[in-house]
VOVO-871600 format. One line per field, with one value per residue: residue in three letters; residue number from 1; x, y, z of N, C-alpha, C in turn. Coordinates in steps of 0.2 Angstrom, whole numbers. Layout:
BEGIN
aa: (ala	...)
i: (NUM	...)
n_u: (X	...)
n_v: (Y	...)
n_w: (Z	...)
ca_u: (X	...)
ca_v: (Y	...)
ca_w: (Z	...)
c_u: (X	...)
c_v: (Y	...)
c_w: (Z	...)
% end
This chain:
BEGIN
aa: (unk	unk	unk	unk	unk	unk	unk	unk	unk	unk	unk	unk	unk	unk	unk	unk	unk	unk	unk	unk	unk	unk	unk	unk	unk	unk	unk	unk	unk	unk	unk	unk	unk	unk	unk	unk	unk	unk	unk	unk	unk	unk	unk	unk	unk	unk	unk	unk	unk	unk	unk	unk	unk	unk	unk	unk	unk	unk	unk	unk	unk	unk	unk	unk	unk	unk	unk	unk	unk	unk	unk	unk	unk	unk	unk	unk	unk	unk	unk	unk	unk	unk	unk	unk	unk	unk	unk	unk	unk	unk	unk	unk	unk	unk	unk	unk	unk	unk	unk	unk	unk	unk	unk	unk	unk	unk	unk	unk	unk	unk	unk	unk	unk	unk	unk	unk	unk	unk	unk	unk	unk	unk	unk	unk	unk	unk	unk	unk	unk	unk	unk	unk	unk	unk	unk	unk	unk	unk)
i: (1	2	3	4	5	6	7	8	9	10	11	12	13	14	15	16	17	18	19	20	21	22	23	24	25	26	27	28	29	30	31	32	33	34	35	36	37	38	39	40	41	42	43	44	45	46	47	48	49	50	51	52	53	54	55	56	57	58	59	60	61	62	63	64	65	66	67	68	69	70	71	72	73	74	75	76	77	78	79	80	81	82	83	84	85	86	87	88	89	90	91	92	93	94	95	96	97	98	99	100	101	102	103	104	105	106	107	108	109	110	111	112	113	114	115	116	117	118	119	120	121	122	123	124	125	126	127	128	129	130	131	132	133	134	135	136	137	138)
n_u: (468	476	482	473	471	482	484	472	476	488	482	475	486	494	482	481	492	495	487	490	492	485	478	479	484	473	474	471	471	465	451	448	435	418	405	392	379	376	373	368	373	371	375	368	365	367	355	350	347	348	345	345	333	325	326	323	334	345	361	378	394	407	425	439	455	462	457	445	429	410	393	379	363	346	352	355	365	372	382	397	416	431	444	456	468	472	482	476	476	462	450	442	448	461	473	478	473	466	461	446	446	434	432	421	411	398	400	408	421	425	434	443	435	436	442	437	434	428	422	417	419	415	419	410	419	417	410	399	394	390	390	396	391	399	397	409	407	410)
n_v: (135	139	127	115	120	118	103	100	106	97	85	84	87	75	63	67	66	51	44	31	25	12	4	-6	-5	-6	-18	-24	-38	-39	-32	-39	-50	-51	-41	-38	-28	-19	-9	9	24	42	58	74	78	65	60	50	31	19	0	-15	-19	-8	-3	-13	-16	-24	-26	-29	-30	-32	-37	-39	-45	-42	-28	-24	-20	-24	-19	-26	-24	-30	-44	-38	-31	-17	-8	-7	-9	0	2	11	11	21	29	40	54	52	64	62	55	57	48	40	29	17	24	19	21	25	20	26	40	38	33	35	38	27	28	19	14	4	-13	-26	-42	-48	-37	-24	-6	9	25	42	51	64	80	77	65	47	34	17	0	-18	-35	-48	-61	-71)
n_w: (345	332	333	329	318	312	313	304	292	290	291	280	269	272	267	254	247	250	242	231	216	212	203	190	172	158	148	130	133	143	140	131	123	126	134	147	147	162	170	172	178	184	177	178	194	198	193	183	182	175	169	162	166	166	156	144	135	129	131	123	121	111	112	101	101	87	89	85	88	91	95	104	103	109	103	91	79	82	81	74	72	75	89	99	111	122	135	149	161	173	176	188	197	195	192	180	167	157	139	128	113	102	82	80	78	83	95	100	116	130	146	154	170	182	183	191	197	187	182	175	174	167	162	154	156	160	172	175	173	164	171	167	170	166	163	162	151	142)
ca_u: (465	483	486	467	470	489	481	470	481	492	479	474	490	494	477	481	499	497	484	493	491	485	475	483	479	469	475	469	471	460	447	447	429	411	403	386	379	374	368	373	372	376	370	366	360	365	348	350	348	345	346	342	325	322	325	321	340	350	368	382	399	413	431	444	462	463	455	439	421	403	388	373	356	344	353	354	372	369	386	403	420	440	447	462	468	477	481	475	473	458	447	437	454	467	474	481	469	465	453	446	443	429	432	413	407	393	400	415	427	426	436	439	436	443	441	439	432	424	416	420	417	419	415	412	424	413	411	392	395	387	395	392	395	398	400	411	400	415)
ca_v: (136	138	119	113	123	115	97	98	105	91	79	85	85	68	59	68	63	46	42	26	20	3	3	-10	-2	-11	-19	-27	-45	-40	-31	-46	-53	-52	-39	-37	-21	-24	-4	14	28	47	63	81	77	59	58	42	25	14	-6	-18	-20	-3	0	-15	-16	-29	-24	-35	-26	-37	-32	-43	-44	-37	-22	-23	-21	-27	-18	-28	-22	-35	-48	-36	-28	-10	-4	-11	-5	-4	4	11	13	25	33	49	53	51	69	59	55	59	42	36	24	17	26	15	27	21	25	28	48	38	27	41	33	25	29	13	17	-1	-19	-30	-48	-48	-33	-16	0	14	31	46	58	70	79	76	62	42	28	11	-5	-22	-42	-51	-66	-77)
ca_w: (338	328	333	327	311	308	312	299	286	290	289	271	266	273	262	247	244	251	238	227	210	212	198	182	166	156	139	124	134	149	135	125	125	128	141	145	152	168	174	171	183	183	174	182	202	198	191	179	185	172	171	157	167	164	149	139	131	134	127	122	117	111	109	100	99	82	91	82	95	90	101	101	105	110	101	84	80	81	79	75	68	76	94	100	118	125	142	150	169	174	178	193	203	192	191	172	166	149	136	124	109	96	75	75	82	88	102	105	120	136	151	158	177	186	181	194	199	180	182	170	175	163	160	148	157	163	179	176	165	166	175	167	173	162	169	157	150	140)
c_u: (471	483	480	468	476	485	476	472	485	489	477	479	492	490	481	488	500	492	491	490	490	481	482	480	477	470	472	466	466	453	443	439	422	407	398	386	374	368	372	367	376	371	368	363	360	359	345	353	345	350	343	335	321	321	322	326	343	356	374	385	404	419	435	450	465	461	449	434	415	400	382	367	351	345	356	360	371	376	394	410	429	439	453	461	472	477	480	473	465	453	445	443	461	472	474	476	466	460	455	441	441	431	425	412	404	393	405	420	424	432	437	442	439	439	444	432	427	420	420	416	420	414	414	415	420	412	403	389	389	392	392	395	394	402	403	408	406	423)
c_v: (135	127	114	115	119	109	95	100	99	86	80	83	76	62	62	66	56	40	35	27	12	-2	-1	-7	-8	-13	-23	-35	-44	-37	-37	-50	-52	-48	-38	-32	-23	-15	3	20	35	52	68	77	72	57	52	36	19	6	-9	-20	-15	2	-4	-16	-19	-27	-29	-29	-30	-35	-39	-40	-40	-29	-21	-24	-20	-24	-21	-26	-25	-39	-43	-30	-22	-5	-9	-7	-7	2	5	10	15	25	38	48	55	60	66	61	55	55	43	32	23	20	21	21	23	23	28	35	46	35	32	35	34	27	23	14	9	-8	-25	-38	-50	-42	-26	-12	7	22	33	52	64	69	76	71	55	38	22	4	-13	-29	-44	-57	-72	-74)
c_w: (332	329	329	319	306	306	306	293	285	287	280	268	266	269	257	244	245	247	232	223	211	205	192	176	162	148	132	128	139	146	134	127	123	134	140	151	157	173	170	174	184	182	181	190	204	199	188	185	181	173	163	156	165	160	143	133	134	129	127	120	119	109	109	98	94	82	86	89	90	95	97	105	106	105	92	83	77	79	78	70	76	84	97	107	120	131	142	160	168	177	186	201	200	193	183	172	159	146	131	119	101	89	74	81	86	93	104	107	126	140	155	167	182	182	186	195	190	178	179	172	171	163	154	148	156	171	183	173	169	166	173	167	168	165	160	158	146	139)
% end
């Protein structure tokens, strides 16, 4: 029993400290652009599951070099102004990972959770928060 009890202590510990950073943070140059919201998933019981189909919203959010971002709302600019970007570990897995933090109340800040093959995934840093995912378009 003693040896079944160490074995799995070990094993814990062994996962949890061999966890890497492999993650790139995300700067201004890999930002830069054009994303289109592709889904967004989460909330209490991960109960939300919406899609552009099923909401009837197609979204655009642009971010340029000068650190300015544009959000469009079926084609109609709903919100625009400046963003900074900082680091913070990540609540989820506690990973450093860039936040992209809005000047406007009403957009707040992004968690950007990974950025791979064009594809963004970010949060709003909750434990019960929404995850949404965004394809770069140019």
């Amino acid at each position: 029993m003693k040896r079944i009890c160490l074995i799995i202590v070990l094993s814990v510990l062994l996962f949890s400290c061999s966890k890497e950073n492999n993650l790139k943070a995300i700067g201004t140059a890999e930002l830069k652009g054009s994303w289109k919201w592709i889904s967004t998933d989460g909330g209490i019981g991960n109960n939300i599951h919406e899609t552009p189909a099923s909401t009837g919203q197609n979204i655009l959010l642009t971010f340029t070099s000068e650190s300015n971002y544009n959000i469009y709302t079926n084609n109609v600019l709903t919100a625009t102004g400046t963003y900074t970007l900082s680091a913070r570990n990540c609540i989820h897995d506690h990973i450093q990972k860039t936040v992209v933090d809005f000047n406007s109340p009403n957009v707040g800040e992004l968690m950007m959770e990974s950025l791979v093959n064009g594809m963004l995934t970010v949060s709003d840093e909750a434990y019960d928060g929404l995850t949404g995912v965004y394809t770069k378009v140019d």
